[in-house]
C-alpha positions as CSV (number, residue, x, y, z in Angstrom):
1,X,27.5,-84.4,-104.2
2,X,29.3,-85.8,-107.4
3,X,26.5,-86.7,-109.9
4,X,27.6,-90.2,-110.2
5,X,27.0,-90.6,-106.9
6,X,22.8,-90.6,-107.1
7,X,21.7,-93.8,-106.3
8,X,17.9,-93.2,-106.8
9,X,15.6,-92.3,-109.7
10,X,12.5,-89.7,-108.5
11,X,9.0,-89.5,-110.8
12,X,6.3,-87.2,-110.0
13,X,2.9,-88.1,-110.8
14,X,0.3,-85.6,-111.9
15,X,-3.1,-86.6,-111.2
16,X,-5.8,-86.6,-114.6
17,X,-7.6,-83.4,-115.1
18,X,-10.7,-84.8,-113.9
19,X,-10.2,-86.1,-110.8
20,X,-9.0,-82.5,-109.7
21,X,-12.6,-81.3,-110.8
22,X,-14.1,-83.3,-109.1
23,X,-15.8,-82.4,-105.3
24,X,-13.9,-82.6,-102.4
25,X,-15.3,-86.7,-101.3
26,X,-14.7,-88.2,-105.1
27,X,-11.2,-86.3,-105.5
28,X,-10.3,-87.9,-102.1
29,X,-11.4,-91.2,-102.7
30,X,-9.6,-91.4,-106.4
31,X,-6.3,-90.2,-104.9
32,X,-6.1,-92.9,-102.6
33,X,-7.1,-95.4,-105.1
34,X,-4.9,-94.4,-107.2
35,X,-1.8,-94.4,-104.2
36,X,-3.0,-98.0,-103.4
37,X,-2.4,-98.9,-107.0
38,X,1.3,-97.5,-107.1
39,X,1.8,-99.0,-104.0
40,X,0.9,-102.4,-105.4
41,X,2.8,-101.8,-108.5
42,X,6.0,-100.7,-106.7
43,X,6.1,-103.2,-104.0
44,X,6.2,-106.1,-107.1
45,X,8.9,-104.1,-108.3
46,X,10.9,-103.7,-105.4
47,X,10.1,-103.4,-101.5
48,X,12.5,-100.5,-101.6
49,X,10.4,-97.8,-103.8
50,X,8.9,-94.9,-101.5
51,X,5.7,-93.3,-102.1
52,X,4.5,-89.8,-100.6
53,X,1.2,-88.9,-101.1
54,X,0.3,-84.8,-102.0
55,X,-2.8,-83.5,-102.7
56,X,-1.8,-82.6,-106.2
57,X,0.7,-85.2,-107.1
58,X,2.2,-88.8,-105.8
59,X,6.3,-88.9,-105.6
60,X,8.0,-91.8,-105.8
61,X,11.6,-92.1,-105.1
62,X,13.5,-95.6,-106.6
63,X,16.9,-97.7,-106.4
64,X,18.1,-96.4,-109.9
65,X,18.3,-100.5,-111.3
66,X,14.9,-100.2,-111.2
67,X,13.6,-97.3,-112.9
68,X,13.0,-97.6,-115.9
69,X,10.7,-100.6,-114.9
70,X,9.0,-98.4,-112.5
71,X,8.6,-95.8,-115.3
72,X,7.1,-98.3,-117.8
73,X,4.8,-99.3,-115.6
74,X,3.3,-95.8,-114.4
75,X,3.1,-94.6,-117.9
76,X,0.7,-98.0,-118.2
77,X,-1.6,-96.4,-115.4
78,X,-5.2,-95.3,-114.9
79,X,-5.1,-91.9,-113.4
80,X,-2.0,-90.0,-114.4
81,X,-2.2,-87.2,-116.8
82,X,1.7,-86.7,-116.5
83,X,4.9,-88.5,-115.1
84,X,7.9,-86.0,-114.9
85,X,11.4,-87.7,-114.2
86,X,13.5,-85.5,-111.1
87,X,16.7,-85.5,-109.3
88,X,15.7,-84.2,-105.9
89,X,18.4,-82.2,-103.9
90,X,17.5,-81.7,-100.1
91,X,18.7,-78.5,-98.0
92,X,18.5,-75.8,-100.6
93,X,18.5,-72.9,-98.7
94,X,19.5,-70.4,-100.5
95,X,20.0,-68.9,-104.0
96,X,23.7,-69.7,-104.0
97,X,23.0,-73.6,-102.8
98,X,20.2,-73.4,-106.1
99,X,22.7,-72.1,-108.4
100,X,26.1,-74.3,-107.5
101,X,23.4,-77.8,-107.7
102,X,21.1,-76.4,-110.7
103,X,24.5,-76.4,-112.4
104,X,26.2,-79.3,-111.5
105,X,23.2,-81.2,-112.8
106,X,22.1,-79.6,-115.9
107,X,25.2,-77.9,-117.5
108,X,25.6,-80.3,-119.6
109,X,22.6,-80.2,-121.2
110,X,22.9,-76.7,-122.4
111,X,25.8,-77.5,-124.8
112,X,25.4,-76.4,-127.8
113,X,21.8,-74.8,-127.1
114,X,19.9,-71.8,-126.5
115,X,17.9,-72.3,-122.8
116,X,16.0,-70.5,-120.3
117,X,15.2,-71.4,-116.8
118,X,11.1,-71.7,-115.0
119,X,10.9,-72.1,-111.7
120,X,7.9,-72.8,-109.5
121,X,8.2,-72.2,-105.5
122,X,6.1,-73.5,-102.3
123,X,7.1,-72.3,-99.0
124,X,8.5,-69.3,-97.1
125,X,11.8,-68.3,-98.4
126,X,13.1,-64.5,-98.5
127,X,13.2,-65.2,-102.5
128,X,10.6,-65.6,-105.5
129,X,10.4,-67.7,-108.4
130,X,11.7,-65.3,-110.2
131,X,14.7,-64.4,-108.5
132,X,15.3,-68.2,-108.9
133,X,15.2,-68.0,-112.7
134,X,17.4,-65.2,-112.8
135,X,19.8,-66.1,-110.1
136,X,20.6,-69.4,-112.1
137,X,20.2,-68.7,-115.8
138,X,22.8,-65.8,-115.2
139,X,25.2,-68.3,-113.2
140,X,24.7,-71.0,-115.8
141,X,25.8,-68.3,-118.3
142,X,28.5,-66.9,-117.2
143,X,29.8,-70.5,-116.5
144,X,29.5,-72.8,-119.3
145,X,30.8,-70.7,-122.3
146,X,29.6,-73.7,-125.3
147,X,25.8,-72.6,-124.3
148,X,24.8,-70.7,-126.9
149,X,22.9,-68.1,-124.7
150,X,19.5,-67.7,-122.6
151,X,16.3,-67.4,-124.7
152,X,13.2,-66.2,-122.8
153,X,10.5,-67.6,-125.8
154,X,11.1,-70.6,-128.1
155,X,14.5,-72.0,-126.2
156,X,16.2,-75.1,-127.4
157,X,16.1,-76.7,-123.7
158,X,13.8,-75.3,-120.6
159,X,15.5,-76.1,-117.2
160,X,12.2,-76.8,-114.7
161,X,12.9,-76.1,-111.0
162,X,10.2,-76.8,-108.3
163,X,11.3,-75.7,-105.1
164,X,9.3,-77.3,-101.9
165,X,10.8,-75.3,-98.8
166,X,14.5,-76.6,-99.0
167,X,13.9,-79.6,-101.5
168,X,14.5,-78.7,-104.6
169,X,13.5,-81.1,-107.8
170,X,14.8,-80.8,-111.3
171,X,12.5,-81.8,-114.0
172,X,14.8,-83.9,-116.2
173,X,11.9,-85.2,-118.8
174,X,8.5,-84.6,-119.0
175,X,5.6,-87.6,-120.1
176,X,2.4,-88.0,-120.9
177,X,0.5,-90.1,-118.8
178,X,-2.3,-92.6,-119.7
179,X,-5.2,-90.4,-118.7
180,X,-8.2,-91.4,-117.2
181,X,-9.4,-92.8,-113.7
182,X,-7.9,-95.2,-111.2
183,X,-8.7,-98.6,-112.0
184,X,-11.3,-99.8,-110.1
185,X,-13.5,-96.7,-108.6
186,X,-15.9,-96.5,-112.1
187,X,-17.2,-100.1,-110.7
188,X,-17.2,-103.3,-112.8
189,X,-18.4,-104.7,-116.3
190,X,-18.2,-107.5,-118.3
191,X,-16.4,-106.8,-122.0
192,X,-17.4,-109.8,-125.2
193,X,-14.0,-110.6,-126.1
194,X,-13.0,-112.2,-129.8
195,X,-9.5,-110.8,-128.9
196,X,-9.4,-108.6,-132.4
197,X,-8.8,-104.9,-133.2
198,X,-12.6,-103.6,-132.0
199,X,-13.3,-105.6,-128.6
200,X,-9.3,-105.5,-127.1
201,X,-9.1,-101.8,-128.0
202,X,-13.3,-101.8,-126.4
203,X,-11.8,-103.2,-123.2
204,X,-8.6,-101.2,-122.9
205,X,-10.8,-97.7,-123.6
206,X,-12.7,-99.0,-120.2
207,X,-9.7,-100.2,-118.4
208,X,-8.4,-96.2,-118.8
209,X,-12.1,-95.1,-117.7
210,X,-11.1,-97.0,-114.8
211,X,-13.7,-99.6,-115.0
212,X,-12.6,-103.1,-113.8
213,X,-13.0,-105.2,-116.6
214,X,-13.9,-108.7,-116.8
215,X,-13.9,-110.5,-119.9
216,X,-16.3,-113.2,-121.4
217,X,-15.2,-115.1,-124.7
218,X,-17.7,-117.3,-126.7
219,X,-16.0,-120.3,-128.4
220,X,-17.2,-121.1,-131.6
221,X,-15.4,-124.5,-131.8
222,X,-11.1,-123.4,-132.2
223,X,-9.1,-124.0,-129.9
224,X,-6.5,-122.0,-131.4
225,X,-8.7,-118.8,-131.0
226,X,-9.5,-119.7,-127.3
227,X,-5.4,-119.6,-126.5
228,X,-5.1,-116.2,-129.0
229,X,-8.0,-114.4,-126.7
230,X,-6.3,-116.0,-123.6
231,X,-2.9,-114.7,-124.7
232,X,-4.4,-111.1,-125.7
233,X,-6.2,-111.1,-122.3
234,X,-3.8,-111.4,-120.3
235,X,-1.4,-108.9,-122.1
236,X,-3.9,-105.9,-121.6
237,X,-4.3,-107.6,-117.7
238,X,-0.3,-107.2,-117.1
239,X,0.2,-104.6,-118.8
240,X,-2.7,-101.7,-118.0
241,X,-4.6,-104.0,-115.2
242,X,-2.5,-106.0,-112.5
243,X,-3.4,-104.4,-110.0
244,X,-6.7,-105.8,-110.2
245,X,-8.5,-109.5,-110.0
246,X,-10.2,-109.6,-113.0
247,X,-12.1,-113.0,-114.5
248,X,-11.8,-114.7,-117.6
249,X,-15.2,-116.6,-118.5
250,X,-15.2,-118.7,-121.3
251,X,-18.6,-119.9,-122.9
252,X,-19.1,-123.3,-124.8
253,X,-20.8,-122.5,-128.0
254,X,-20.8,-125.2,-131.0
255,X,-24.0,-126.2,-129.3
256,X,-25.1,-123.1,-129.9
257,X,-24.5,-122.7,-133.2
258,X,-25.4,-125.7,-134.5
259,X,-29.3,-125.3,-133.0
260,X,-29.3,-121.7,-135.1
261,X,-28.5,-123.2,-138.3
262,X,-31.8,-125.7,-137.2
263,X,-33.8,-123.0,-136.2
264,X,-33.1,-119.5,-137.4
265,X,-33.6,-118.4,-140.7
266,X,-30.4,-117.8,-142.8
267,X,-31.1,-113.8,-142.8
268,X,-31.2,-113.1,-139.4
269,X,-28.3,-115.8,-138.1
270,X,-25.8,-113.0,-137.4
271,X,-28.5,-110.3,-135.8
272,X,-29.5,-113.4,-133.5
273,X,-26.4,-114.9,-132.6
274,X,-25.1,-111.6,-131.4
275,X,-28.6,-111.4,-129.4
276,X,-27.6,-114.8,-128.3
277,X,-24.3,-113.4,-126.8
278,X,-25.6,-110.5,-125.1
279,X,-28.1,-112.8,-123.5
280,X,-25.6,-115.2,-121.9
281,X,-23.5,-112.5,-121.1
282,X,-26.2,-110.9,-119.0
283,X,-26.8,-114.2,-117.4
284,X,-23.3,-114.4,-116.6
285,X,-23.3,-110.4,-115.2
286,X,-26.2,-110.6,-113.0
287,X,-24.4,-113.7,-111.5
288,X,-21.2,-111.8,-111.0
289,X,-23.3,-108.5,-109.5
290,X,-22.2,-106.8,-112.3
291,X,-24.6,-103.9,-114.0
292,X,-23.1,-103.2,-117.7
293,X,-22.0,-105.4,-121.1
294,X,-19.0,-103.4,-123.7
295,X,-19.0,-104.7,-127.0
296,X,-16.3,-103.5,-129.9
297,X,-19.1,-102.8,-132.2
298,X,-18.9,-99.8,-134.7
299,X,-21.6,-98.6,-136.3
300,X,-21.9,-99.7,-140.1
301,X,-18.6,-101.8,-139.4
302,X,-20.6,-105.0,-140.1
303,X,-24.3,-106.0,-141.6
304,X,-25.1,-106.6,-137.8
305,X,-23.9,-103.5,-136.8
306,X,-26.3,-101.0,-138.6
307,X,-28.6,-98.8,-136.1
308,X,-31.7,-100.7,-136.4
309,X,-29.8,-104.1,-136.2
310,X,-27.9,-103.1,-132.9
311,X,-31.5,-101.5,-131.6
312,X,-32.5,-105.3,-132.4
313,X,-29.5,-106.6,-130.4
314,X,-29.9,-104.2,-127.5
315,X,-33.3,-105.6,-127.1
316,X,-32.2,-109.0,-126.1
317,X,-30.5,-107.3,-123.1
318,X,-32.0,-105.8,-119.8
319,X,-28.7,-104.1,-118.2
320,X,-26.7,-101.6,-120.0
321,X,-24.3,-102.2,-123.2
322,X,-21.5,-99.9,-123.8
323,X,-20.1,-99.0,-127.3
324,X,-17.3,-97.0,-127.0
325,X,-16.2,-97.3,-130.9
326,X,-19.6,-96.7,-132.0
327,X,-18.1,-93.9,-133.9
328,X,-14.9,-94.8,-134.8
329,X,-13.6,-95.7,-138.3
330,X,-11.4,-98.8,-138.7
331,X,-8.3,-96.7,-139.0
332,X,-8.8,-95.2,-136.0
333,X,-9.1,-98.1,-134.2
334,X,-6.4,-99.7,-135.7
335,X,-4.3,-96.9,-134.4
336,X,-5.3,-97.2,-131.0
337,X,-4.6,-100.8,-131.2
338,X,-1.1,-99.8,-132.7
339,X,-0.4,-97.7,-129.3
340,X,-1.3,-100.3,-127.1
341,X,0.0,-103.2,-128.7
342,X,-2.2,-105.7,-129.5
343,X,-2.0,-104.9,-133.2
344,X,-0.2,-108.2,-133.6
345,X,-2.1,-110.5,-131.7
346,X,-5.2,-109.0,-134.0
347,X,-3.6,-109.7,-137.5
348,X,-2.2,-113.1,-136.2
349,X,-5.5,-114.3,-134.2
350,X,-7.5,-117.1,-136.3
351,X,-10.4,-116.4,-137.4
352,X,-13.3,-118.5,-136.4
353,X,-16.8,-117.3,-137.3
354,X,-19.1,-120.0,-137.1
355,X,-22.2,-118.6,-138.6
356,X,-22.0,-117.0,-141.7
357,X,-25.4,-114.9,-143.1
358,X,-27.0,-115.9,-146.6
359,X,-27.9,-112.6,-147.6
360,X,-27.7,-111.2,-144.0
361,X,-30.5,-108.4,-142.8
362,X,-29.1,-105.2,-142.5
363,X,-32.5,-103.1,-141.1
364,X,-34.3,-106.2,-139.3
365,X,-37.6,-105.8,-137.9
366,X,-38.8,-106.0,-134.5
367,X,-41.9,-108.6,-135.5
368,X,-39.3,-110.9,-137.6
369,X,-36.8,-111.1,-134.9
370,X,-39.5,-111.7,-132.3
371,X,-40.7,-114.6,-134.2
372,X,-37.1,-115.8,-135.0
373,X,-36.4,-115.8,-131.3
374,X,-39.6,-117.9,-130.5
375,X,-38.4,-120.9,-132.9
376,X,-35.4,-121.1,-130.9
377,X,-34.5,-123.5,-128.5
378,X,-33.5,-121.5,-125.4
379,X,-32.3,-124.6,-123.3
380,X,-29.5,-124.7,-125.6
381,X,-28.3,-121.4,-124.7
382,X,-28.9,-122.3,-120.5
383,X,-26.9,-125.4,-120.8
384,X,-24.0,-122.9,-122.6
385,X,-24.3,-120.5,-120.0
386,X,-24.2,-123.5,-117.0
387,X,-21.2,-125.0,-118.8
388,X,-19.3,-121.5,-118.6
389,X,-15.3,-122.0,-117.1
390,X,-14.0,-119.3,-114.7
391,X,-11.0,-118.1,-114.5
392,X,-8.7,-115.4,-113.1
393,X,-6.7,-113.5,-116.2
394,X,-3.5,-113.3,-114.2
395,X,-3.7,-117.2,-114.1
396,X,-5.0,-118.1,-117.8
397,X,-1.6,-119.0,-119.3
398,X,-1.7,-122.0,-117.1
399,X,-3.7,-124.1,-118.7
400,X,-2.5,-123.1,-122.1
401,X,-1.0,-126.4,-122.8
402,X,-4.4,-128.2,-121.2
403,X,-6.6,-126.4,-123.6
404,X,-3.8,-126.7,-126.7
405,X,-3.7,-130.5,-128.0
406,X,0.5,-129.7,-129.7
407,X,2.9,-132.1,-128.1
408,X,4.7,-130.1,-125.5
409,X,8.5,-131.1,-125.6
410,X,11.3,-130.0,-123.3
411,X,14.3,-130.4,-124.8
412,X,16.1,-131.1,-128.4
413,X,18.3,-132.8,-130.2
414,X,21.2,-131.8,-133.0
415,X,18.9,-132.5,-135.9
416,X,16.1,-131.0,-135.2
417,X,14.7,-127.8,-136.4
418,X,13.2,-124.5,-134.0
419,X,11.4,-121.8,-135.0
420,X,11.8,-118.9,-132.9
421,X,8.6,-117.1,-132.9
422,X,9.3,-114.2,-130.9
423,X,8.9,-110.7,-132.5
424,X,12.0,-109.4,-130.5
425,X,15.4,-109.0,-132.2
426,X,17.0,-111.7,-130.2
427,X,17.1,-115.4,-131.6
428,X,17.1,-118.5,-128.9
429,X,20.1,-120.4,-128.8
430,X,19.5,-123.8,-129.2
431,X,21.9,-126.9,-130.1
432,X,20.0,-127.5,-133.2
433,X,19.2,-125.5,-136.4
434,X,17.2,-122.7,-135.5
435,X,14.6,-120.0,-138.3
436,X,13.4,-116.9,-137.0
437,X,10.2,-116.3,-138.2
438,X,7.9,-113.5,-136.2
439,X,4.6,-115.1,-135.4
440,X,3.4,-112.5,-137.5
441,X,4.6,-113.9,-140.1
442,X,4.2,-117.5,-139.7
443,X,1.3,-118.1,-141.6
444,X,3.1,-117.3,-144.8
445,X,6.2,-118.3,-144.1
446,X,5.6,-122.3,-142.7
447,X,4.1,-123.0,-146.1
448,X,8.0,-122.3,-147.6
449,X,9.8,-124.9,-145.7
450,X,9.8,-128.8,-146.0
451,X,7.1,-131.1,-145.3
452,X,9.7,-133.9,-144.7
453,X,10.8,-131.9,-141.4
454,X,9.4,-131.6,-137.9
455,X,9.2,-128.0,-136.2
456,X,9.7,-127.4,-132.7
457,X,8.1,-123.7,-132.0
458,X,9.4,-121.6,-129.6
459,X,8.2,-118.4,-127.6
460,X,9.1,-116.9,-124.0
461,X,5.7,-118.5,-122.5
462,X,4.5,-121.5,-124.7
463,X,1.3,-119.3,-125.4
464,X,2.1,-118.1,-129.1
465,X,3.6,-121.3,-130.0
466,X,0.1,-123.0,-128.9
467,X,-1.9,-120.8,-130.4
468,X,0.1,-120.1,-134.0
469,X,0.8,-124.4,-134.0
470,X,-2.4,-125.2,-133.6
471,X,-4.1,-123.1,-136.3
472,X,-1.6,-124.4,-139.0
473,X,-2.9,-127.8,-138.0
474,X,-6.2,-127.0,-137.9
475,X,-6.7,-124.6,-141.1
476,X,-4.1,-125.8,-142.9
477,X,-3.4,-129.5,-141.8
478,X,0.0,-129.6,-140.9
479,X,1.0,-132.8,-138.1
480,X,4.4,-131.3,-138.3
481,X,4.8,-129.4,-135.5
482,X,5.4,-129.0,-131.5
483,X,5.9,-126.6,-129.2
484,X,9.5,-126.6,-127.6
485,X,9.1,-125.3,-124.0
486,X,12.4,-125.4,-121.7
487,X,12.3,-126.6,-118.6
């Protein structure tokens, strides 16, 4: 076979460490959730990717024009400790077959380099492994004179065999997977989303747990930080989540708000409208059958966030809250958020805080807030929780432009002026004057150009330009600006 001739990509999936540990029932019942979740993935890709399930790995075999896709998208997936690229060769025999194909494949690769060949072997064959490594490390050798020579330890290139009976695979590249558990077989919760660093960073740590993660957001009167959480949402739903239905609640809460600053003492705002949250949030998860709350919080990140206050937090709740940053520095976090990429969404979202602490508490007591809590007026908080809006996350940048009041525009004339806001290289041709400013960077930048001038935003979904648009006219009072969305 001429090596231009392969057609099809093949990846090998490694299952996590864990679920191999587990007994014989759990291990089962992961596998197949986790083979029901590559089949989901691949048949969106393309009807033409086949999956074979092992009990140690999944193989999936692809139409090359679609594999890096495919790749992208198992690397993004709960339940793989490793993906390993292949070419698989059928109706290898013998040594000679392994030799003349091992070669044809991989000489190339050894230009230039010291290497050394491991093999691994299943099956009955009059051959080991280590007749393998011999047999084609000497024949690789003797035939390509630029390799600079085989090298049992510390190699510049390893040649991986794995030889099934007469299929033989050669490991091309090896990756690290994403780790965890399938998505969806750790059960469900319900994650309080502001959409910065500590709660999207909270929600993918339980999206890798495998735990189907809904999310509940709490607007504090912007409707520029309702589209940023939306936006955020659904990036961590597309991108680590899609194989899964997962909810986007969203929770009216001027009203809120406005009957703390009546009734709460300026102190212990922040301790109770966090206890405010969790409440509504419960109300919400009992509804949905759900048994658990995650919050971003860290400890000492915040005055709310000290032991004693998030003891006085937890004791608004009666189902389990999960911190999984508890212990994390900012840093740390920050990284993780670097990784995934949400990073930007973080330093670009608005903030909105609606109650700000005089002198907040930071060791509250049990008595005060117990007393605090009483002065409220709870049918506040029920008419928040009966005004709460449902929606999938796959389906959230729908209503975008419904929720965003910008003047939506579809197409433009010579004199006026885009802004592509896009953090890709790439700049939308358009038959008008067009800036590239990263949304990123739009804050800063908008305050340069003229006043005298209308800008027409720009980004591949409408969501960004919404969101970035409407917090320069909120926060910083600018009327001129639309979004520009293409038919």
């Amino acid at each position: 076979m001429e090596e231009n001739s392969i057609k099809t990509q093949k990846f090998i999936v490694k299952y996590f460490t864990e679920i191999m540990i587990k007994g014989d029932s759990a291990k089962k019942q992961m596998i197949n959730k986790l083979f029901a979740n590559l089949t989901k993935i691949s048949n969106a890709i393309s009807q033409d990717i086949v999956l074979k399930k092992f009990f140690d790995k999944i193989e999936l075999v692809c139409p090359v024009e679609f594999a890096e896709i495919l790749k992208q998208k198992l690397l993004q997936t709960a339940g793989i400790e490793q993906l390993l690229e292949a070419i698989q060769i059928d109706n290898m025999h013998t040594l000679d077959d392994i030799k003349l194909a091992v070669n044809q494949y991989m000489a190339k690769e050894i230009i230039g380099k010291t290497f050394v060949v491991r093999a691994k072997r299943v099956g009955t064959q009059d051959f080991k492994s280590t007749n393998i490594e011999q047999t084609v490390g000497g024949y690789m050798l003797a035939h390509n004179p630029q390799t600079l020579g085989v090298k049992l330890k510390g190699a510049d290139y390893t040649i991986n065999l794995e030889l099934e009976h007469s299929k033989l695979n050669i490991i091309t590249k090896k990756h690290a997977g994403m780790g965890g558990f399938p998505l969806g077989t750790q059960g469900e919760l319900l994650s309080l989303m502001s959409g910065g660093f500590d709660s999207t960073v909270a929600s993918y740590l339980s999206l890798k747990r495998g735990v189907k993660t809904h999310f509940i957001f709490f607007n504090l009167g912007g409707v520029a930080h309702e589209i940023g959480v939306k936006q955020v949402a659904y990036y961590l739903w597309e991108k680590f989540a899609s194989t899964e239905d997962l909810e986007f609640i969203t929770i009216p809460f001027e009203g809120v708000v406005e009957q703390i600053f009546k009734d709460i003492s300026p102190s212990y705002m922040g301790v109770m409208l966090k206890r405010l949250m969790i409440q509504a949030s419960q109300q919400v998860a009992k509804d949905m059958n759900i048994d658990a709350l995650i919050t971003g919080e860290s400890v000492a990140q915040v005055s709310s966030q000290t032991l004693r206050n998030l003891s006085l937090i937890d004791s608004a709740s009666e189902i389990l809250i999960l911190r999984p940053l508890a212990f994390m520095s900012k840093p740390d976090i920050i990284e993780i958020a670097t990784k995934i990429g949400t990073k930007k969404f973080a330093e670009a979202m608005p903030e909105y805080c609606g109650v700000i602490s005089q002198n907040p508490v930071t060791a509250g007591s049990f008595t005060r807030v117990e007393k605090e809590s009483k002065a409220f007026d709870y049918t506040v908080l029920d008419e928040a929780v009966k005004s709460a809006r449902f929606k999938k996350v796959k389906d959230v940048l729908e209503d975008v432009c419904e929720v965003g009041t910008l003047e939506v525009v579809n197409s433009l004339k010579d004199d006026d002026v885009l802004i592509d806001i896009r953090q890709s290289e790439d700049i939308y041709k358009a038959p008008c004057e067009v800036l590239k400013i990263p949304f990123y960077s739009l804050k800063k930048e908008f305050a340069k150009l003229s006043s005298d001038k209308t800008y027409y935003l720009y980004c591949d979904k409408g969501v960004l330009s919404q969101l970035h648009g409407q917090y320069l006219k909120d926060e910083k009072g600018y009327t001129n600006i639309k979004v520009y969305r293409p038919n």
